[in-house]
FILOLUM-239822 format. One line per field, with one value per residue (C-alpha): x, y, z; residue in one letter; residue number from 1. Coordinates in pm, 1 decimal, always signed. Layout:
BEGIN
X: (X;...)
Y: (Y;...)
Z: (Z;...)
semi: (A;...)
ronu: (NUM;...)
END
This chain:
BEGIN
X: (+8457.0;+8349.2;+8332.3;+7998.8;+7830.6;+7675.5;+7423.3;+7356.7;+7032.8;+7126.9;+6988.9;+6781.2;+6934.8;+7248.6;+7488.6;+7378.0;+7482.9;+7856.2;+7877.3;+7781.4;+8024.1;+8279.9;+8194.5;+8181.2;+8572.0;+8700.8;+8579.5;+8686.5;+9007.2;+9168.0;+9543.2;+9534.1;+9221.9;+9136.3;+9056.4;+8785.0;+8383.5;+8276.5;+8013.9;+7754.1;+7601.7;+7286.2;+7281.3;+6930.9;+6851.5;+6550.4;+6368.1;+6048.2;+6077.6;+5978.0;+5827.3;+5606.5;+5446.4;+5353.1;+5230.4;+5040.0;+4974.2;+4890.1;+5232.8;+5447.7;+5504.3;+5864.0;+5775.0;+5808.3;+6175.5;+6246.7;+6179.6;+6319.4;+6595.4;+6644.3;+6576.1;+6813.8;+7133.8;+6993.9;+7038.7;+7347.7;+7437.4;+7401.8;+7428.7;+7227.4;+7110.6;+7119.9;+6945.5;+7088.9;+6763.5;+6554.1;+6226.9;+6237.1;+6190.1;+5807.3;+5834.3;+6063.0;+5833.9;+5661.1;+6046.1;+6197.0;+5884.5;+5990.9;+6390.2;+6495.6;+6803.4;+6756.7;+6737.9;+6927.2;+6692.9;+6818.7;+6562.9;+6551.9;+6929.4;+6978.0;+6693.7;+6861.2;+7166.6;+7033.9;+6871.6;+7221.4;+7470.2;+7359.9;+7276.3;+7096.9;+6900.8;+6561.4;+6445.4;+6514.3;+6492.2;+6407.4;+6535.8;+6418.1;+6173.8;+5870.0;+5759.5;+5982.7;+5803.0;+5431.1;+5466.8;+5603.6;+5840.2;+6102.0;+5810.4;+5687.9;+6066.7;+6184.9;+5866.8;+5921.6;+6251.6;+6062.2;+6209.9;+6024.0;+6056.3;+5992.2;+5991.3;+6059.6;+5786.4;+5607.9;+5820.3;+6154.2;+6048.3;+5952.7;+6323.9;+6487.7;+6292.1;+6416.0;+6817.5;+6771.1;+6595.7;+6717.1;+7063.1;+7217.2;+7004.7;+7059.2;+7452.3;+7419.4;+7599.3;+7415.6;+7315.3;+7530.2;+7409.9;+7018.6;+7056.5;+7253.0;+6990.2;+6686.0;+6920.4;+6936.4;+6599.1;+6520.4;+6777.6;+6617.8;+6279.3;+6440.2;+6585.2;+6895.4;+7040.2;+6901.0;+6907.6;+6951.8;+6707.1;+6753.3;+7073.4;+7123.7;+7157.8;+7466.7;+7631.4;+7590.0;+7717.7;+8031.2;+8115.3;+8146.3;+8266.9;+8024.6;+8158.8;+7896.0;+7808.0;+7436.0;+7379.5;+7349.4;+7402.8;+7147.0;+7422.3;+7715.8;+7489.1;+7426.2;+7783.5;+7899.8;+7648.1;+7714.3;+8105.9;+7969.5;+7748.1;+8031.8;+8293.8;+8492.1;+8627.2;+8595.2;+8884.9;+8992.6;+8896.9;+8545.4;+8388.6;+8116.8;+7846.4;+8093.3;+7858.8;+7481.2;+7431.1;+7194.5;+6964.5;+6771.0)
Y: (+13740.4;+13394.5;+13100.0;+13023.6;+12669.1;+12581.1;+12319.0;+12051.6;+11892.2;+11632.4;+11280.6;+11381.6;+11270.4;+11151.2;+11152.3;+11521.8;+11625.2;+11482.8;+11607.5;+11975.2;+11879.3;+11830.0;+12173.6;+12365.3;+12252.2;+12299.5;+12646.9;+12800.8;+13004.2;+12799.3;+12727.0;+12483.6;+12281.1;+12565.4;+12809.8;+12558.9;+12611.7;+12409.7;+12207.1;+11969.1;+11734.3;+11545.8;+11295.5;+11131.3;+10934.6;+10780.9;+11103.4;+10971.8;+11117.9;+11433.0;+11383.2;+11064.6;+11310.7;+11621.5;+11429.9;+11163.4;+11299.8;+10962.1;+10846.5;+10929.6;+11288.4;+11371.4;+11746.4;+11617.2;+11476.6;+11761.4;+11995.6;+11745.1;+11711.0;+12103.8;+12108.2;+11912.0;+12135.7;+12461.1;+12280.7;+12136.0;+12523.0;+12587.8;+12960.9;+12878.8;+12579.3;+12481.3;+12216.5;+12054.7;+11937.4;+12122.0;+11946.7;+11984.6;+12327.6;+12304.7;+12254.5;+12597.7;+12773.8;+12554.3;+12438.1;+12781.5;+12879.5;+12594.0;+12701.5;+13028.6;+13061.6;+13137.3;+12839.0;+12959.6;+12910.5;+12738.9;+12836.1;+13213.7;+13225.7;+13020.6;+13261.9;+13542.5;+13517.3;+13472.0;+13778.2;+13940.4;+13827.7;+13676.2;+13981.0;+13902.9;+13642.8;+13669.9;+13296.6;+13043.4;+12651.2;+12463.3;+12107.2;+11928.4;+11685.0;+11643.3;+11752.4;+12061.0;+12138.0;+12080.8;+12275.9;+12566.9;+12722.4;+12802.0;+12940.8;+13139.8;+13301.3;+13346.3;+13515.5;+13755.8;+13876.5;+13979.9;+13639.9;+13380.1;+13006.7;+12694.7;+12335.5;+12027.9;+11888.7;+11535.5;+11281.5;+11496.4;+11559.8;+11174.3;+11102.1;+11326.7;+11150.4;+10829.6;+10972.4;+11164.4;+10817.8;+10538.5;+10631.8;+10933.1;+10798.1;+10468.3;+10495.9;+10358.7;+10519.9;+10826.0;+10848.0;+11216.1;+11210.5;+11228.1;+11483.8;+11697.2;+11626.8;+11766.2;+12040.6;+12105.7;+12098.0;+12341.4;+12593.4;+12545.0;+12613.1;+12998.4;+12955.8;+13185.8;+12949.2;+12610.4;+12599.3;+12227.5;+12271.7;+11975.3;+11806.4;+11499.2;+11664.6;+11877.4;+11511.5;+11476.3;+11848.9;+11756.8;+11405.8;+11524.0;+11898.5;+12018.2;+12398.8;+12536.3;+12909.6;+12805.9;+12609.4;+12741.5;+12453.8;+12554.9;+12318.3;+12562.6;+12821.8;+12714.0;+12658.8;+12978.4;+13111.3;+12913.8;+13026.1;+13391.3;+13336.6;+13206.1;+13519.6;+13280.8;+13374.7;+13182.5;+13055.2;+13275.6;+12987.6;+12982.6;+13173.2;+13404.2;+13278.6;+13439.1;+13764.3;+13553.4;+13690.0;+13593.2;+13781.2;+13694.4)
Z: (+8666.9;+8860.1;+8633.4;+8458.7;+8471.6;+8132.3;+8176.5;+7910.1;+7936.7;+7719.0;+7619.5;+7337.5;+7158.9;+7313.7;+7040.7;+6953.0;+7302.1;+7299.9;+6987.3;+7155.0;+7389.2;+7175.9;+6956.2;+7253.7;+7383.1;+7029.2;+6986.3;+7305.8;+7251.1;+7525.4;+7607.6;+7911.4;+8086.7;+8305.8;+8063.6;+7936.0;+8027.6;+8315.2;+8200.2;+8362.5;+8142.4;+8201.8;+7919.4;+8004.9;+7693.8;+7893.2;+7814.0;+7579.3;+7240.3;+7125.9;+6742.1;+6920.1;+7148.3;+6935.6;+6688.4;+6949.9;+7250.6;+7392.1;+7376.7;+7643.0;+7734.7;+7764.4;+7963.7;+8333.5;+8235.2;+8085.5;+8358.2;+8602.4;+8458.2;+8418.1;+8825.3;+8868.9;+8673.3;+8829.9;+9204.8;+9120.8;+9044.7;+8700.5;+8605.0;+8241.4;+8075.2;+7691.0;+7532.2;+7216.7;+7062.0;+6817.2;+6867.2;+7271.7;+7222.8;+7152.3;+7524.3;+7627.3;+7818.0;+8020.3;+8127.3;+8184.5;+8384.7;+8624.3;+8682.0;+8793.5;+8595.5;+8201.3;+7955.2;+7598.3;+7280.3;+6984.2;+6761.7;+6840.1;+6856.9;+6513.3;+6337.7;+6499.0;+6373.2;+6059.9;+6045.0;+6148.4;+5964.1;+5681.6;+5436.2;+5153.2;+5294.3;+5230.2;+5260.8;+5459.4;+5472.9;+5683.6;+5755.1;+6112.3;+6282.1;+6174.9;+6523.1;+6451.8;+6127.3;+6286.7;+6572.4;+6339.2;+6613.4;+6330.0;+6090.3;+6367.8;+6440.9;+6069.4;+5988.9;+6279.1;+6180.3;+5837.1;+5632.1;+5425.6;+5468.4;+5284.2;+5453.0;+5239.9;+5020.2;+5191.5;+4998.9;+5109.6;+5475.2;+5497.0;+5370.5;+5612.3;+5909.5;+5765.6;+5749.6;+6081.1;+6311.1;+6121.7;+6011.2;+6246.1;+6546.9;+6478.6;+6442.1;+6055.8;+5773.7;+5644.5;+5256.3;+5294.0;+4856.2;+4956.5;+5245.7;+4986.3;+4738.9;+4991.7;+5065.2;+4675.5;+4637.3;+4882.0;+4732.1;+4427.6;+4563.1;+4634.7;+4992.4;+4998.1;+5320.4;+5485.6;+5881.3;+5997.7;+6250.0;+6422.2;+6627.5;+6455.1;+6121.4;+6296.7;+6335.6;+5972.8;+5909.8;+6189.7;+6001.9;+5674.5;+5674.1;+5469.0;+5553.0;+5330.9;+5437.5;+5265.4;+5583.0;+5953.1;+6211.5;+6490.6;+6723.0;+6605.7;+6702.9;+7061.0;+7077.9;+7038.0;+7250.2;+7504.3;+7510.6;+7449.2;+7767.8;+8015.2;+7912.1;+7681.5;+7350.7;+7035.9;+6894.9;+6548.1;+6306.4;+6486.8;+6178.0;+6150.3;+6412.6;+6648.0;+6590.1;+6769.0;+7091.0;+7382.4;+7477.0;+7768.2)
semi: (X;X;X;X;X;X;X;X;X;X;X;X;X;X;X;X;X;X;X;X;X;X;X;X;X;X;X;X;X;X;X;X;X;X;X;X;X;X;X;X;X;X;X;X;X;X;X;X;X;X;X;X;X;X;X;X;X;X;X;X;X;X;X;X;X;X;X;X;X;X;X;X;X;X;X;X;X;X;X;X;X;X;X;X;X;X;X;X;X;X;X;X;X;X;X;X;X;X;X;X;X;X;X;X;X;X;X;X;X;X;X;X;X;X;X;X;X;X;X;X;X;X;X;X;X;X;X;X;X;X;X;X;X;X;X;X;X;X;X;X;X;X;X;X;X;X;X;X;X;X;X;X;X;X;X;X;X;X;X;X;X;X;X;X;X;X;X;X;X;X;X;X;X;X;X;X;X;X;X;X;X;X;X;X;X;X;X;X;X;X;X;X;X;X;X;X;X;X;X;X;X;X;X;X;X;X;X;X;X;X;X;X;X;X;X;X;X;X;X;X;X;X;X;X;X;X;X;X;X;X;X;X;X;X;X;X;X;X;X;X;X;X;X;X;X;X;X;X)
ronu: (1;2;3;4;5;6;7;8;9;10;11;12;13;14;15;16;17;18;19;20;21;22;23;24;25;26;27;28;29;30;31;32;33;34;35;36;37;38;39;40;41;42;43;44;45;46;47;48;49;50;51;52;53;54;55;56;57;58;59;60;61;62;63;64;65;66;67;68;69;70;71;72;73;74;75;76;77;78;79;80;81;82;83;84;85;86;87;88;89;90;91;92;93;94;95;96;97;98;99;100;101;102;103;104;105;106;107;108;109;110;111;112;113;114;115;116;117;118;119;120;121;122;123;124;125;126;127;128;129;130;131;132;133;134;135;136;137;138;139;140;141;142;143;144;145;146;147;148;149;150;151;152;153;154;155;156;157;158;159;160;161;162;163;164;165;166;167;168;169;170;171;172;173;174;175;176;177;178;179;180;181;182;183;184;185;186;187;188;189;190;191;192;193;194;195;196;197;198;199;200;201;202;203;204;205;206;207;208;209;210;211;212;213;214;215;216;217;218;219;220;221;222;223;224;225;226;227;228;229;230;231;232;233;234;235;236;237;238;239;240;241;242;243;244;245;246;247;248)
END
């Protein structure tokens, strides 16, 4: 089988998309460089951001990056394209209507695994952006695969913005005891397992090895999807997300 080019549109944010990056080269079963996905990353981090927009559509409107940018990996000769950001995916369509070669979704593929391998599950948290949250693309997904949801209450949402821009984003230490406490809460609010539903809190699930099967990284997700997707095999220690599949 030819070689597959993965596609990164990256930049948003841009320590999210090394970090994919780095999850997707330490979960290929690979013995030498070659046996590694070829990957082009576009790590824009000019691209305005996404929570500004969706909630104030007078600030700038990060879509015509975006779909630039995605121009751009399919003529450089990109077999599929990934994007490691939650919130950009309020924007999915109108991007994958303007490339010809199929854009993975992290939200369908994160609730989708969910729904697979995760028996017993019966609701589902949801940590992310604000923007993520008001646009309701993960409510809209869990509730079609016959789950409930709950989001974080105001004062717990308003925290996790504050951990997610002005500590992961920001490159300052992360208060890992308040994330754990909004994940706690949620959990005791009746969610069976807590998707972090947005990039940045992957970082914080990467740095400190949470390894909690409670909580489904939507990054480790695309990851494995991604190596799925260009005939690569996980690595044995890759765990259960091995079992998402894309499905254009």
């Amino acid at each position: 089988m030819a070689e597959k080019l993965l596609g990164v549109l990256g930049g948003v944010g841009p320590l999210a998309t090394i970090y994919f990056a780095d999850m997707v080269i330490k979960m290929t079963d690979a013995q030498r460089d070659q046996d590694h996905i070829p990957m082009l990353i576009l790590n824009n981090s000019t691209i305005p951001d996404r929570t500004d927009y969706i909630l104030d559509n007078s600030k700038p409107n990060p879509l015509p990056v975006m779909v630039e940018d995605a121009r751009k990996l399919e003529k450089a000769g990109c077999d599929f394209i990934v994007i490691p950001c939650n919130t950009a995916h309020y924007f999915y369509s109108e991007i994958q209507e303007n490339v010809g070669i199929p854009i993975v979704n992290i939200i369908e593929e994160t609730v989708r695994y969910i729904s697979r391998n995760n028996e017993g599950v019966k609701c589902v948290g949801i940590l992310a952006t604000e923007g993520t949250v008001v646009t309701g693309s993960y409510q809209k997904e869990i509730i079609k695969r016959g789950l409930d949801y709950r989001v974080p209450n105001d004062k717990n949402q308003k925290s996790l913005m504050d951990i997610i821009y002005n500590q992961v984003k920001a490159g300052s230490e992360v208060d890992i005891c308040e994330f754990l406490r909004i994940v706690g809460d949620l959990k005791a609010d009746g969610c069976d397992a807590v998707i972090l539903g947005c990039t940045e809190l992957s970082v914080i699930n990467k740095n400190f090895n949470l390894k909690r099967k409670d909580i489904v990284d939507s990054m480790e997700v695309l990851a494995k999807v991604s190596i799925s997707l260009c005939g690569k095999e996980l690595k044995n220690n890759s765990g259960e997300y091995a079992a998402a599949k894309f499905e254009v």
